[in-house]
C-alpha positions in Angstrom: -26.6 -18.6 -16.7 -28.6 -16.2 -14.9 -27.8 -12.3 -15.3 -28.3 -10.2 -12.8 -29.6 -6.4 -13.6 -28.4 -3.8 -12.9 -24.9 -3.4 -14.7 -22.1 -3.4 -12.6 -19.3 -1.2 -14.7 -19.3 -0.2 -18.2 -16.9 0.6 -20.9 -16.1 1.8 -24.5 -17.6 -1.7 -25.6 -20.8 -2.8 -23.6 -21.6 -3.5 -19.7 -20.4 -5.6 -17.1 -23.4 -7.9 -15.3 -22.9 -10.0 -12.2 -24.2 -13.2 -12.6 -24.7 -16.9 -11.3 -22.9 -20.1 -13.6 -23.4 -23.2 -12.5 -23.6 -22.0 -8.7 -20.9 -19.7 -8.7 -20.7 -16.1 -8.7 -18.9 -14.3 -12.3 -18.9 -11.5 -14.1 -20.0 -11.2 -17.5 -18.9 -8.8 -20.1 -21.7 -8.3 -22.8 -20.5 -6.6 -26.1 -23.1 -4.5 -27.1 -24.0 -3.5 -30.1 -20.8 -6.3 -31.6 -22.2 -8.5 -34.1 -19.7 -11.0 -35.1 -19.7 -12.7 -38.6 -19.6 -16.1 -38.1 -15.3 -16.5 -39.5 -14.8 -13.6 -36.8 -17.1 -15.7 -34.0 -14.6 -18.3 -34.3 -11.7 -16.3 -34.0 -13.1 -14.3 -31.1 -13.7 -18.0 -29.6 -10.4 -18.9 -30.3 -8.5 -15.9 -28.5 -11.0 -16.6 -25.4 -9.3 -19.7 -25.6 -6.4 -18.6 -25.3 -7.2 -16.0 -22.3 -8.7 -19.3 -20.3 -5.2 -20.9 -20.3 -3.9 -17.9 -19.3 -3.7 -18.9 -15.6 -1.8 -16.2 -13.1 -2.9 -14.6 -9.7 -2.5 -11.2 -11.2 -4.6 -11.2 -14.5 -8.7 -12.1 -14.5 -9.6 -15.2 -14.7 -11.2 -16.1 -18.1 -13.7 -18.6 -17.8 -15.4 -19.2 -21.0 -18.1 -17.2 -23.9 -21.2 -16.9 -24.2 -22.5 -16.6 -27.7 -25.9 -15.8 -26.9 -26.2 -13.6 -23.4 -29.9 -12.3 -24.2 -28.7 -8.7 -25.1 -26.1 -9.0 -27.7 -23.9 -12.0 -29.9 -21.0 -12.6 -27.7 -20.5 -12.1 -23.8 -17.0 -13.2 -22.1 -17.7 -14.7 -18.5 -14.7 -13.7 -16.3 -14.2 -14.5 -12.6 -16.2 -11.9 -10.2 -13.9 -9.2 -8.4 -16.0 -7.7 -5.4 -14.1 -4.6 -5.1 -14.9 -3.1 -8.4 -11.8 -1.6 -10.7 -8.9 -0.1 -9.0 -9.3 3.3 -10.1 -12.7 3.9 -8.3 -10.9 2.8 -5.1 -7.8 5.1 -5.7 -10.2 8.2 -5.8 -13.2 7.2 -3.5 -12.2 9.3 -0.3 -13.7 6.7 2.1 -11.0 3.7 1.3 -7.9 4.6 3.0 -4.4 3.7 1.6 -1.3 3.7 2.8 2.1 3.5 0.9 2.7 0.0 1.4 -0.9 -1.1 -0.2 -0.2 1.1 -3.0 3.1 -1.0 -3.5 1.5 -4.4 -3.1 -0.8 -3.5 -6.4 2.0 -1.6 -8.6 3.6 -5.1 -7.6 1.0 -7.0 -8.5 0.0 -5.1 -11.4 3.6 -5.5 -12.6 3.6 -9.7 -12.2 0.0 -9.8 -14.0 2.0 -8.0 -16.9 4.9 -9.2 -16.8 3.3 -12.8 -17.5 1.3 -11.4 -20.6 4.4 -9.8 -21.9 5.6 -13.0 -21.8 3.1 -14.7 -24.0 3.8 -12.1 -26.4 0.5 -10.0 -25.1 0.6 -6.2 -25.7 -2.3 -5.3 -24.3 -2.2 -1.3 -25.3 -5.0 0.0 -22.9 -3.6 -0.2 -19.4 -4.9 2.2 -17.2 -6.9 1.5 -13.5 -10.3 1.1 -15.0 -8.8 -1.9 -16.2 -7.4 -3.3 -12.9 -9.9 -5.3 -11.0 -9.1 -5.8 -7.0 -10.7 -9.0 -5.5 -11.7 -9.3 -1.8 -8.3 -9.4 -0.5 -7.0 -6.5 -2.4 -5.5 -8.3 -4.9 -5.3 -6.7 -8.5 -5.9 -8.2 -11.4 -5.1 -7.8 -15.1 -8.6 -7.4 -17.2 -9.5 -6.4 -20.6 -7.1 -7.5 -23.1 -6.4 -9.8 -25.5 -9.1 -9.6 -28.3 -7.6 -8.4 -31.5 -10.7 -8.4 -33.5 -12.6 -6.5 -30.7 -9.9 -4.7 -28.9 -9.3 -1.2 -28.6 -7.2 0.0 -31.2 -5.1 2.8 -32.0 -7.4 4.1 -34.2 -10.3 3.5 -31.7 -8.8 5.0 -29.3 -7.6 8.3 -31.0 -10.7 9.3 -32.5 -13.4 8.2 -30.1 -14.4 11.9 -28.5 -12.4 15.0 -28.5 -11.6 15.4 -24.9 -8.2 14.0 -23.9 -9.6 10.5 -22.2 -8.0 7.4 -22.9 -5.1 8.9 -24.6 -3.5 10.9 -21.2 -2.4 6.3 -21.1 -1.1 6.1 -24.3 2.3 5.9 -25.0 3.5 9.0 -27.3 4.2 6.3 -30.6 0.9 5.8 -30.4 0.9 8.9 -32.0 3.7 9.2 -34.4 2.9 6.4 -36.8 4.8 4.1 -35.8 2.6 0.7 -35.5 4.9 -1.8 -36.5 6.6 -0.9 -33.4 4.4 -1.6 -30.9 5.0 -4.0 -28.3 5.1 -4.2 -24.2 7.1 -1.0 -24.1 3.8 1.2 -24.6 2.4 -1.1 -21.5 5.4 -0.2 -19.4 4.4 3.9 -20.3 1.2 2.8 -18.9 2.0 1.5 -16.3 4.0 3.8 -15.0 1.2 6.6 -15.3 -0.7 4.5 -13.4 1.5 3.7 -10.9 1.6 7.9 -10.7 -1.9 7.6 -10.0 -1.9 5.2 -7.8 1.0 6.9 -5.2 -0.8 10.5 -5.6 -4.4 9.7 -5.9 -4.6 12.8 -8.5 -6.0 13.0 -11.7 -3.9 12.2 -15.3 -2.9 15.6 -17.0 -6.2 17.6 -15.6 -5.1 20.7 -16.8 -5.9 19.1 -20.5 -9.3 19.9 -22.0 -8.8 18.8 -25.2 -6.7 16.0 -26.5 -5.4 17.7 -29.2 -3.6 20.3 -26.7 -2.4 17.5 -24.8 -0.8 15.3 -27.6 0.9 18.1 -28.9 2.7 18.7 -25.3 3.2 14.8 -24.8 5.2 14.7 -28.4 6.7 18.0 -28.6 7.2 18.4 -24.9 7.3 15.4 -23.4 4.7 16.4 -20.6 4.7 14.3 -17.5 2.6 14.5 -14.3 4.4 16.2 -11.2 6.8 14.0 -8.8 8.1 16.2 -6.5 6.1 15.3 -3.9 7.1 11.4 -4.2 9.8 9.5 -3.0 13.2 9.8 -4.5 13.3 6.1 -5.4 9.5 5.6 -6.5 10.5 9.1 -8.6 13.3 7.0 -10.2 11.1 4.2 -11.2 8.0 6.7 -12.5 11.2 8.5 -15.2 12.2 5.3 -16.3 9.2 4.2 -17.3 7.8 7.0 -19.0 10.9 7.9 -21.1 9.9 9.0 -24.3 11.8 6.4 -26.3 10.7 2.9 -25.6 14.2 1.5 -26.4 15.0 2.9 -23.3 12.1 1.8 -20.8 12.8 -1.3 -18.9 10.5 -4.3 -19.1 8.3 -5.3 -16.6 10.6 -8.1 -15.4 13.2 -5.3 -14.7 10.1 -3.1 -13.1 9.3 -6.0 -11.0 12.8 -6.1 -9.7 13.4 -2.7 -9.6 9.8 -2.3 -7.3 10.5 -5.4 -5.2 13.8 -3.4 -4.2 12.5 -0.4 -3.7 10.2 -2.0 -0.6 13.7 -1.9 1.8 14.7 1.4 0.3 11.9 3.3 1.2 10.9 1.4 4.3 14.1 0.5 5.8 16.5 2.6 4.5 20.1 2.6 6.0 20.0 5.5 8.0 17.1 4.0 10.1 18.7 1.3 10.8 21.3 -0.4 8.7 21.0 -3.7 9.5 16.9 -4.2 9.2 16.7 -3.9 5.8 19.6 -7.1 5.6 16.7 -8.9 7.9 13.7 -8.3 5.2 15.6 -8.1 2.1 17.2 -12.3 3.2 13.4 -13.6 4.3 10.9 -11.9 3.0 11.9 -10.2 -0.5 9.3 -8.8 -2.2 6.7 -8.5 0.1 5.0 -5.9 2.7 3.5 -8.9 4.7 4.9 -11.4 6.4 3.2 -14.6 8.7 3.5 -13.1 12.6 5.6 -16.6 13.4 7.7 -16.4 10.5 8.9 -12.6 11.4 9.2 -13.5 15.0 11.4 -17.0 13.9 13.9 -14.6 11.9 13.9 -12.4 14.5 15.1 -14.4 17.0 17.3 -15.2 15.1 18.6 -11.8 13.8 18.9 -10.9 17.1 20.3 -14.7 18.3 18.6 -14.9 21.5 16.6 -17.2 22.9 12.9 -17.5 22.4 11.2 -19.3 25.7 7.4 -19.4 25.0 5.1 -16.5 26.0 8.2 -14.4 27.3 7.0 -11.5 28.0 9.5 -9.1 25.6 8.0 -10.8 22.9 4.3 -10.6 23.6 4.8 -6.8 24.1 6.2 -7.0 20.7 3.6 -8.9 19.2 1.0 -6.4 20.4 2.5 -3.6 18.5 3.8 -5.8 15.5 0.9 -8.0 14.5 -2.4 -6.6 12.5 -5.0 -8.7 11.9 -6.2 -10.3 8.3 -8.4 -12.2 8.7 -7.7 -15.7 11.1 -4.0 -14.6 10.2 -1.6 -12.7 12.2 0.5 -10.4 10.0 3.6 -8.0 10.4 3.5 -5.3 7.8 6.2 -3.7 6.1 5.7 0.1 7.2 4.6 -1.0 10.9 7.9 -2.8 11.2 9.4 0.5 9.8 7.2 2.0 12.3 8.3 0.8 15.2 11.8 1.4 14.6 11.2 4.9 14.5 9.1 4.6 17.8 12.0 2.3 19.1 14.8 3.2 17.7 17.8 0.7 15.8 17.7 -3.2 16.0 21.2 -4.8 16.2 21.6 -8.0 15.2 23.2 -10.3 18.1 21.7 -7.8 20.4 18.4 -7.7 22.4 18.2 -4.0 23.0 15.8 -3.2 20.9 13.2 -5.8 22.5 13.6 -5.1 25.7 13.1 -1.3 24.4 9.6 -2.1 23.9 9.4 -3.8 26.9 10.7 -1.2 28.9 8.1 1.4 27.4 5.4 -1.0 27.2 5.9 -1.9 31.0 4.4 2.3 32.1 1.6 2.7 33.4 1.3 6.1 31.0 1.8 4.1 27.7 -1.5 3.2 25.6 0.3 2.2 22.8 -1.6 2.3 18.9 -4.7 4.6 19.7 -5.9 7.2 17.6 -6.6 10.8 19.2 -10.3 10.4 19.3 -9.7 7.0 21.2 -7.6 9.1 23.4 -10.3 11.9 23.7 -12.9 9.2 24.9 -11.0 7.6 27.6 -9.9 10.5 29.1 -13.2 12.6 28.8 -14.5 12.8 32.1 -10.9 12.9 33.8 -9.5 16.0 35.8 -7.6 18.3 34.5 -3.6 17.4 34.9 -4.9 13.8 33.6 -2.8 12.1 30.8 -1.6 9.1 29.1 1.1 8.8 26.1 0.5 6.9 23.2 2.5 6.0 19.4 2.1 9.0 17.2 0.3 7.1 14.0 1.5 9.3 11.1 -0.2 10.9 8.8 1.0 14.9 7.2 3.6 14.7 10.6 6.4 12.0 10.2 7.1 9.3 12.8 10.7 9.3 13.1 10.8 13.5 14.0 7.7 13.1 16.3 7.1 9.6 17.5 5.1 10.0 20.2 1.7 12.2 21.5 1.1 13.0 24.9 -3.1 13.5 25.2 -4.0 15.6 28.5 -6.9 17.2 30.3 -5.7 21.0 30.3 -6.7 23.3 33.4 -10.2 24.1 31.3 -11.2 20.1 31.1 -10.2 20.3 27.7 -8.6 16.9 26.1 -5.9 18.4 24.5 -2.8 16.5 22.1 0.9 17.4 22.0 3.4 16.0 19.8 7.2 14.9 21.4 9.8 15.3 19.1 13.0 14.1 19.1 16.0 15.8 19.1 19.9 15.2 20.4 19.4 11.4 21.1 16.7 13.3 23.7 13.3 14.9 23.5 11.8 18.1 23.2 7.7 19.3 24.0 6.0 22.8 23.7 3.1 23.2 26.6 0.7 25.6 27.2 -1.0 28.9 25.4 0.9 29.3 22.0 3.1 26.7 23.2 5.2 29.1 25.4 6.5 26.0 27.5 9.5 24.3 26.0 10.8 21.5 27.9 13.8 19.4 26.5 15.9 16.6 27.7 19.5 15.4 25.8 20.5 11.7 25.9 17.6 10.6 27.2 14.9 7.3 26.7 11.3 8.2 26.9 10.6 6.7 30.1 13.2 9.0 31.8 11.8 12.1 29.6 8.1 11.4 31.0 9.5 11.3 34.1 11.1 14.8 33.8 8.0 16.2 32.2 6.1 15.3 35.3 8.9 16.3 37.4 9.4 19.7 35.9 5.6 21.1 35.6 1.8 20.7 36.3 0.7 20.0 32.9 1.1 15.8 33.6 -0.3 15.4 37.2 -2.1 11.6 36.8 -2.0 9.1 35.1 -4.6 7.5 33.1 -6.2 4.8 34.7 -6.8 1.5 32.6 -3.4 0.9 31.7 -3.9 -1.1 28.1 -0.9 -3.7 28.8 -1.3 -4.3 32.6 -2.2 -8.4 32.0 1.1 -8.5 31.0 3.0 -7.1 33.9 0.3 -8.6 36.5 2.7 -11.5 37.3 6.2 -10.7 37.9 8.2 -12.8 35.7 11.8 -12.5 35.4 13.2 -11.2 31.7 14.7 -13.3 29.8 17.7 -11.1 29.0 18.2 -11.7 33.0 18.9 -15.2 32.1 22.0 -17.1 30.4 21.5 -16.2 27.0 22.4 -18.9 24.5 22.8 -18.2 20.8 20.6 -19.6 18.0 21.9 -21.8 16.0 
């Protein structure tokens, strides 16, 4: 085996090396400084085997030991995750999340252990140093299972004085009660981490010292803040951190409890109350479906027919599908998305389809751009010059401004106003301090364009280079013009 220099990651018990075994990339954790007694080197052996039949996509893949690595006794070769441990990714500004990839790993965090909890595993140090993310942003399960080695309470309490591991621990930890210690402390855990994870903040900052902070987590039963998370995440977060472990759920229950909460926060009823029916019957669980297998359930939600390459479909498709890959997805909070672009889908009912068609079909519409896109295609325009395009997100929500009108103003500036919707209509503010109000009641957005352009000189031409035109080049009649047959 072949050890590469220099360490990758390291922890309370030695460094992490890449290195080459038998052709294949792995990662190697080297206990330094942990000289086994020969009884213990065959217990330590033993419990590696027993973390190499421990076989599940959400915990690392333990490969084998290594008894003599070069730099200490004993080394534990574990599969090689690419994307380092999940809590450098949470706070490195650069890597961008979004709520639905924070759910995917709280979910996958929760399967990884639920299956230890299982095999009777407690594994007492959960926190995201510990969470390893492979190339397809899978998380992983990693250091546990080593009860001659591990981390123990006593370890962990008495290592340093600042707070460190111990804003993880679960408050028995702390109130002598070891007998009692089982996957209840992991759910705590978890559920600080799954804090971390939706806020990208910092465990109980405003603790210097970890004697301050124990004595708020017993006597007050400190918590991070929540109000800034969703009602249903919030729910999960309490449960899981109650102070008496009796009363946490177990990470089968979390598992359910998350898996749920995917249609309640995406799809909730008052967006639509029949979408949420759609995911929740074919694709449970998950933020990411196969492009064909959305657009087969769609169909037939909506029970229409589906002739190949009709064009409402395609225009769908466009705005649906991100890329992973060779594979064609549809993703949890883009389908959410486009409801709140689109507005409700019915089931036995084609409107919303031929909603995007409709929009898709103007010449103004540029569909998923960012504003710097924007700014570049219309930079050396004249003024009056402007194209519409899906409002992305971000500190402004979707469903009260879903779209963005980008212009050329009189001065040749490219300038970016928000439509918001109100009344079953839309409003817009134009102009110097955004003196111009213009408003339209019971309206679509096509017919609001329309009245924008009608009604002042801010929106004198459209933006050549229409995104969708190869789809509208060849007149082809609709398919909602034909006899519509239901799916059986």
């Amino acid at each position: 085996m072949e050890i590469r220099d220099p360490a990758i990651g390291t922890g309370a018990f030695g460094c992490v090396y890449k290195a080459v075994c038998r052709g294949m990339d792995v990662a190697v954790k080297v206990l330094d400084g942990i000289a086994l007694e020969d009884h213990l080197k065959e217990k330590f052996v033993e419990e590696v085997g027993v973390m190499v039949r421990l076989l599940h996509p959400n915990i690392v893949l333990c490969m084998g030991v290594c008894l003599d690595v070069g730099k200490s006794d004993c080394g534990i070769i574990l599969e090689y995750m690419p994307r380092g441990n999940l809590s450098s990714l949470i706070h490195d500004e650069k890597v961008t999340w979004n709520l639905s990839k924070q759910l995917d790993c709280a979910i996958d965090i929760c399967k990884g252990m639920a299956w230890l909890s299982g095999q009777n595993i407690v594994h007492k140090d959960l926190k995201s140093e510990n969470v390893l993310v492979d190339q397809n942003w899978t998380c992983k399960i990693g250091d546990f299972g080593f009860s001659q080695i591990q981390k123990t309470k006593e370890i962990l309490v008495q290592q340093n004085a600042a707070a460190g591991s111990a804003v993880w621990m679960a408050p028995e930890f702390f109130l002598g009660e070891d007998t009692q210690l089982d996957s209840k402390v992991d759910v705590y855990s978890f559920s600080l981490l799954f804090w971390e994870l939706l806020t990208r903040g910092k465990l109980f900052a405003e603790f210097a010292h970890k004697e301050d902070f124990i004595k708020a987590l017993i006597q007050n039963e400190v918590r991070p803040p929540i109000s800034d998370i969703n009602p249903i995440l919030q729910a999960i977060l309490v449960a899981g951190w109650t102070q008496s472990p009796l009363l946490r759920p177990t990470f089968e229950q979390l598992l359910l409890d998350l898996q749920s909460a995917l249609t309640k926060v995406f799809l909730p009823t008052e967006l639509c109350p029949t979408a949420g029916t759609l995911w929740e019957k074919h694709f449970r669980g998950t933020t990411k479906v196969p492009w064909q297998d959305f657009l087969t359930n769609t169909v037939n939600f909506l029970r229409k027919r589906h002739p190949k390459y009709k064009i409402e479909f395609s225009c769908l498709e466009l705005l649906a599908v991100e890329e992973e890959g060779e594979q064609k997805i549809v993703n949890l909070e883009r389908f959410s998305s486009l409801l709140k672009w689109f507005g409700q889908m019915k089931s036995d009912n084609g409107d919303f389809v031929n909603r995007v068609f409709q929009v898709m079909s103007k010449e103004w519409f540029f569909g998923l751009i960012s504003s710097s896109a924007a700014q570049h295609i219309l930079r050396s325009s004249a003024p009056g010059t402007f194209l519409v395009r899906l409002h992305m997100g971000g500190n402004i929500s979707i469903d009260k401004f879903p779209y963005t009108i980008s212009r050329v103003d009189p001065n040749g500036k490219v300038v970016h106003t928000r439509i918001q919707r109100v009344s079953s209509g839309f409003s817009v503010k134009f102009g110097s301090a955004n003196k111009t109000c213009l408003s339209l009641t019971d309206t679509t957005i096509e017919n609001f364009i329309q009245y924008l352009r009608e009604s002042s000189d801010f929106m004198l031409h459209v933006c050549p280079g229409h995104p969708f035109k190869h789809l509208f080049h060849t007149p082809e009649k609709s398919f909602y013009d034909e006899e519509e047959h239901d799916v059986q």
